[in-house]
C-alpha positions, 0 to 999 in steps of 0.5 A, spaced: 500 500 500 503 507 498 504 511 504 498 516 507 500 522 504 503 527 509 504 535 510 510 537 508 515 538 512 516 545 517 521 548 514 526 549 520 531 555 520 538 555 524 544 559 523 550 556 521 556 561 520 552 567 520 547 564 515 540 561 516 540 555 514 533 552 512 532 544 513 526 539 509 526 533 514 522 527 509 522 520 512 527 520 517 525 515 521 528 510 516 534 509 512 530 511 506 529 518 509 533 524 506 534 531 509 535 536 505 539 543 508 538 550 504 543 555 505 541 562 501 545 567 499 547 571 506 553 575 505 557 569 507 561 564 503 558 557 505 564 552 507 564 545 509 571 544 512 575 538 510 576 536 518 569 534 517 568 526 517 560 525 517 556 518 518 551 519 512 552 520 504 551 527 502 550 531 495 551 539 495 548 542 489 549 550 488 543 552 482 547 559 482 554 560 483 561 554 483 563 550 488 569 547 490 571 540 493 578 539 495 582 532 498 588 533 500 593 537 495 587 536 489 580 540 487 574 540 482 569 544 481 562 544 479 558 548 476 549 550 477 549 543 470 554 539 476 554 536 484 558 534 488 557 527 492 561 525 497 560 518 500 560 517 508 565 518 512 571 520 507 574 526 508 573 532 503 572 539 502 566 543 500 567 551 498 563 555 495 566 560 491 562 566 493 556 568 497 550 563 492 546 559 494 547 552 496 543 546 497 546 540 501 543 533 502 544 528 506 542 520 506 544 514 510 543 509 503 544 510 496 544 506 490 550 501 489 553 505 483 554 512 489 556 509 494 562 506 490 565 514 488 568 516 494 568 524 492 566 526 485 562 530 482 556 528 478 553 531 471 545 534 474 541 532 468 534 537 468 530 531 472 535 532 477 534 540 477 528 539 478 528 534 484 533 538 488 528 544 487 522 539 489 526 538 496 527 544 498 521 547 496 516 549 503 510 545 502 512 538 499 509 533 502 513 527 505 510 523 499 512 527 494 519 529 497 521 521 498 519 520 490 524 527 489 529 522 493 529 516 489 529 520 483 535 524 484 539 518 487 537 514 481 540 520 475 546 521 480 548 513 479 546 514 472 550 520 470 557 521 468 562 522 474 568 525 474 572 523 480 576 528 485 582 524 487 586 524 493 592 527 494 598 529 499 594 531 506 601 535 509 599 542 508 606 544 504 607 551 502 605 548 494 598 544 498 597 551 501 598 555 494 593 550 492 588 550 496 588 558 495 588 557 488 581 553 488 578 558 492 580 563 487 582 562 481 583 569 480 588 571 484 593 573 480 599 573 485 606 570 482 610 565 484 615 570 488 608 574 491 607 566 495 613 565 497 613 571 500 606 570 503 609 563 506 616 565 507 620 560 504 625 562 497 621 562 490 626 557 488 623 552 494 616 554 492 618 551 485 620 546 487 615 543 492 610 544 486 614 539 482 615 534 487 608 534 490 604 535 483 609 534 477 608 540 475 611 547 475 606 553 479 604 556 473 602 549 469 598 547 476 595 555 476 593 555 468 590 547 471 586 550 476 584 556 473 581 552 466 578 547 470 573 552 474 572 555 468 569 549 466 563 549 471 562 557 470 561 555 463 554 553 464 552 559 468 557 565 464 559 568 457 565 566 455 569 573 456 566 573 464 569 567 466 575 568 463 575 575 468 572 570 473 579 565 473 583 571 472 585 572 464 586 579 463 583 578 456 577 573 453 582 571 447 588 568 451 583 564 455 580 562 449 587 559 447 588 556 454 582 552 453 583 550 446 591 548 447 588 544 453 582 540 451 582 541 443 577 545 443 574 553 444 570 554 451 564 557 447 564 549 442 565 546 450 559 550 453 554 548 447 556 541 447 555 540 454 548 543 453 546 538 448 549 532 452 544 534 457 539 535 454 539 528 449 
């Protein structure tokens, strides 16, 4: 027999780092239950810190802006067409990159396809937009927000996922530039500029770079920087996400991204709107 349905959830509002947060409870009783947390936009940016280590999958989906995910010394970001998944347990941080708003959900069981992503970030297909928007939603009954759930989690498990791996844990200074680097692509500090900042000789930066990620500071600048600029790409032109990672000119960041993914960010926008529409 199908479950009564219930009243929506009241919407409960609690303050976390200075934002209020809004909860939409359905079904928490079972294991199949989901609560979904609504962070607005609050004159804060939204952070889960990397110390964290929860005991319940989460995704985090921002409709309006690009989160950051960093593990270890690496990180991915997703745009308002991408989430995050995170599977319990695993250590990872969540940024979002400036003040947006950010939807995170958190569930005790997942389809067997999710659960053996550690950290990843996941295509969001239109039906998945939408179940998301159905879950933090005032005035969805439990019914209906369960029914969201098994619809959100059943696209997760089917879609593309690009997996964030797991790099050095010691913050070095070349893990402490990183890190920096993902939270704003657009910093334009050189090389002398950070080793300044963190004491050391530019020489020694360098070389932490090459021994930590195989590659200069500059290369895993313009990776940084080209991999944001991927998830914006869904949201901003061509030219605004070229400012928003830090290229003076739409031009050179256009040959940046063409010399590293062989085709222009605009062709690389389209295609990837087709692909989710197909």
């Amino acid at each position: 027999m199908d479950a009564p349905t219930r009243p929506g959830p009241a919407v409960t509002a609690t303050e976390a780092g200075g934002a209020v947060v809004e909860e939409f409870p359905y079904g928490l009783g079972p294991p199949d239950g989901i609560l979904a947390l609504r962070y607005p936009p609050a004159g804060v940016i939204t952070d889960f810190p990397e110390s964290r280590n929860d005991f319940v999958h989460q995704v985090y989906f921002s409709p309006d802006g690009v989160l950051a995910v960093g593990r270890g010394g690496t990180a991915a970001f997703a745009g308002p067409t991408s989430a995050v998944w995170v599977r319990q347990g695993v250590v990872a941080e969540v940024t979002a990159l400036e003040v947006q708003t950010v939807v995170r959900l958190c569930v005790r069981r997942a389809p067997d396809e999710l659960v053996r992503h550690e950290a990843t970030v996941l295509a969001m297909s239109p039906t998945a937009v939408d179940a998301v928007t159905r879950l933090v939603r005032p005035g969805t009954d439990e019914r209906a927000g369960l029914a969201a759930r098994g619809v959100l989690l059943g696209e997760l498990a089917a879609s593309p996922a690009d997996p964030v791996g797991f790099g050095s844990a010691a913050l070095g200074p070349a893990r402490a530039v990183a890190r920096a680097l993902a939270l704003d692509p657009a910093d334009r500090t050189g090389l002398p500029g950070w080793a300044e900042r963190l004491h050391v000789s530019p020489k020694t930066l360098q070389r932490e770079f090459e021994r930590v990620y195989g590659m200069s500071f500059s290369a895993w600048r313009t990776r940084t920087r080209l991999e944001a600029s991927r998830a914006m790409l869904s949201r901003w032109s061509v030219t605004e996400t070229a400012h928003r990672v830090g290229y003076a000119t739409a031009s050179s960041y256009v040959a940046a991204f063409t010399r590293a993914y062989g085709e222009p960010p605009g062709r690389h926008a389209h295609r990837a709107v087709d692909v989710r529409a197909s």
